[in-house]
C-alpha positions in Angstrom: 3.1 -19.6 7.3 -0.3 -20.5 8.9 -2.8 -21.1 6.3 -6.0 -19.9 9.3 -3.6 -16.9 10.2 -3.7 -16.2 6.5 -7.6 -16.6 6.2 -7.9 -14.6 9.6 -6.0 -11.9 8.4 -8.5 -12.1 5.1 -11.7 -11.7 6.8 -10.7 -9.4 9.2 -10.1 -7.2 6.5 -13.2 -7.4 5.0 -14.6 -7.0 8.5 -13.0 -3.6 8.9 -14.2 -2.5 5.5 -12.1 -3.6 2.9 -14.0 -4.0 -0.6 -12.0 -6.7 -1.3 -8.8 -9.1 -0.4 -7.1 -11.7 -1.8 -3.5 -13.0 -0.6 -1.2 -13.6 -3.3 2.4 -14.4 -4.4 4.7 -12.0 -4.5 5.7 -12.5 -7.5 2.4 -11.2 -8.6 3.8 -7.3 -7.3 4.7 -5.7 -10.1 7.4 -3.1 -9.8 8.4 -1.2 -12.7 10.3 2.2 -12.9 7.9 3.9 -15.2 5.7 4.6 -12.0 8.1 6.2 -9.9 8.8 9.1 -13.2 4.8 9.4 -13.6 4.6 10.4 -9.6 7.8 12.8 -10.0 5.7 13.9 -13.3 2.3 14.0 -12.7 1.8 13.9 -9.1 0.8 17.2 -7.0 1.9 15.4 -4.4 5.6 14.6 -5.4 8.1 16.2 -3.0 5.6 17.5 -0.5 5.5 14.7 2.0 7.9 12.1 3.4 6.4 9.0 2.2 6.1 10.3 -1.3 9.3 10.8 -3.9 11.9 11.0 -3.8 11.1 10.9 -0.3 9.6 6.7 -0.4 12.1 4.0 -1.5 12.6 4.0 -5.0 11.8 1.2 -7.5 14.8 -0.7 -7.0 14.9 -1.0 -3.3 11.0 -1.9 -3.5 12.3 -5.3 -5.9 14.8 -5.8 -3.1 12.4 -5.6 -0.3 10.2 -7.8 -2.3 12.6 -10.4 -2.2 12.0 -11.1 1.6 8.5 -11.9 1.1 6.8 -15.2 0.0 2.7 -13.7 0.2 0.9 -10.1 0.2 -2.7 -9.4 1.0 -3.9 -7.1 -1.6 -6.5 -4.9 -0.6 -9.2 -2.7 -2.3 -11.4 0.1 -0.6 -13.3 2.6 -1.6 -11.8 6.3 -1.5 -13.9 7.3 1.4 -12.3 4.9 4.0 -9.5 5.7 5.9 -7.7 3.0 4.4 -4.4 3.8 6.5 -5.5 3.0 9.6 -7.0 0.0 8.6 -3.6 -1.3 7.0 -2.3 -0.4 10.6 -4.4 -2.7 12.3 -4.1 -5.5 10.0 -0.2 -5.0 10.2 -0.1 -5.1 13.8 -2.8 -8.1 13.6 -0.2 -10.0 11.5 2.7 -9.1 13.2 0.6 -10.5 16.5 -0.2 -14.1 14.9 3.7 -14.4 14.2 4.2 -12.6 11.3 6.3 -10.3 12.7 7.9 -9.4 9.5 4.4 -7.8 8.1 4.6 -4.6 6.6 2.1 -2.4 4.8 2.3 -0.6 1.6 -0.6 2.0 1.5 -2.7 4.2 -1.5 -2.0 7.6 -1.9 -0.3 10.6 -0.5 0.0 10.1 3.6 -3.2 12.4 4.9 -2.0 11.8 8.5 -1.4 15.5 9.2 -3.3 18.2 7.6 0.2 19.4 6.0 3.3 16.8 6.3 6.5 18.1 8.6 8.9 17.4 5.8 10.5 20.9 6.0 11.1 19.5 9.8 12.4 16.6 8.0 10.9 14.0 11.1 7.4 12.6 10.8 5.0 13.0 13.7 3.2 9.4 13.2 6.5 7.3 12.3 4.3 4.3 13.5 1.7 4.8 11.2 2.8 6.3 8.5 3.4 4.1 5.4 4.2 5.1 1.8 2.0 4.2 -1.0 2.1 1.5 -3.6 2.6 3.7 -6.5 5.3 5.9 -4.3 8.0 2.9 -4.1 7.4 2.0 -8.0 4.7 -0.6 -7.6 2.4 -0.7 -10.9 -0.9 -0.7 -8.9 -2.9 -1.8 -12.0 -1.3 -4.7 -13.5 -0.7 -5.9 -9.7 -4.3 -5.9 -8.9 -5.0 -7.5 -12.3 -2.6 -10.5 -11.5 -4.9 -10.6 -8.2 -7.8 -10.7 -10.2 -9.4 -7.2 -9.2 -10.6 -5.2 -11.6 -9.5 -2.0 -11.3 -10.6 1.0 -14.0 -9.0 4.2 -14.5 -10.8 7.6 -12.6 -11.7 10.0 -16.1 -13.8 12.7 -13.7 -12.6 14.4 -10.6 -16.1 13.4 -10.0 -15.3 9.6 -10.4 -15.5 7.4 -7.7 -12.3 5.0 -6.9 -10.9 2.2 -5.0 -8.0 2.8 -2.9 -5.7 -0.5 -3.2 -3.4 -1.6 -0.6 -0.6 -4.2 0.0 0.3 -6.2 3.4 4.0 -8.1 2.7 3.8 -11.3 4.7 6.8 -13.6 5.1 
C-alpha cells in the first residue's frame, strides 16, 4: 500500500473534521465478545435497526473480516459531527486511490433515517449505511488505547463525547 495514499487519506480526514487519526495495524482492533452481550444488554438501540444486533456481524465474523486487512485509520470526532458521512467519503476516497478493498466501521446506532425500515427488512441507504464499532464486537476503548487516543467514559447525559470510527485498508 502507498505510504502518501495513506498520509492523504490522514489529512483529509482531519480536513473534513475529524478530531483525530492515526492509521494503525490491525492487529491493534480489538474484538472481544463481551461487547456484542453489553449492546444486546444495555443498548436502547439493540434490535431496532439493521446495522445494530443481532442485525451487524457478530464478533466472530468481525475477527474473520479482520483477517483481510493489514492497516485501519482510526478516527475520533466529536458527537456533534455527522461522522457517517464523513466515513463515506473517506471510504470512497480510498477505494479511489486503489484501495478498493476499504471499508468503514462507524460509531453508534445508524441515524440515516429518522426510524430504520427494519420491519421492511431492506435498508433505504444500503450505500451508506455502515454498522458501528461496538455493533460487530469491536472493544472501542482498548482499540483506541492501542492507537494512542485517549478516550474517557461519558458519566452525564450531559457529557460531551468523541464518536470513534474505523476505515479497514488492505
Amino acid at each position: 500500500m502507498d505510504e502518501s495514499t495513506l498520509e492523504t487519506l490522514s489529512e483529509l480526514a482531519r480536513q473534513k473534521g475529524a478530531k483525530a487519526s492515526k492509521l494503525i495495524q490491525v492487529e491493534q482492533v480489538k474484538v472481544a465478545d463481551w461487547v456484542y452481550w453489553k449492546c444486546r444488554y444495555g443498548c436502547p438501540s439493540y434490535g431496532k435497526t439493521l446495522t445494530c444486533p443481532p442485525h451487524s456481524p457478530s464478533p466472530q465474523q468481525t475477527r474473520e473480516l479482520l483477517k483481510d486487512y493489514e492497516y485501519a485509520l482510526l478516527l475520533k470526532y466529536d458527537s456533534t459531527q455527522d461522522h457517517n458521512k464523513l466515513l463515506i467519503e473517506l471510504e470512497r476516497e480510498a477505494f479511489l486511490n486503489g484501495i478498493y478493498s476499504a471499508w468503514g466501521l462507524s460509531s453508534g446506532r445508524c441515524r440515516l433515517c429518522e426510524k430504520c425500515t427494519l420491519e421492511h427488512g431492506e435498508c433505504h441507504y444500503p450505500d451508506q449505511a455502515r454498522p458501528a464499532m461496538e455493533a460487530c464486537g469491536i472493544d472501542v476503548f482498548a482499540t483506541a488505547h492501542n492507537a494512542g487516543f485517549d478516550l474517557s467514559v461519558k458519566t452525564s447525559k450531559d457529557d460531551a463525547y468523541q464518536r470513534v470510527c474505523l476505515l479497514l485498508l488492505a
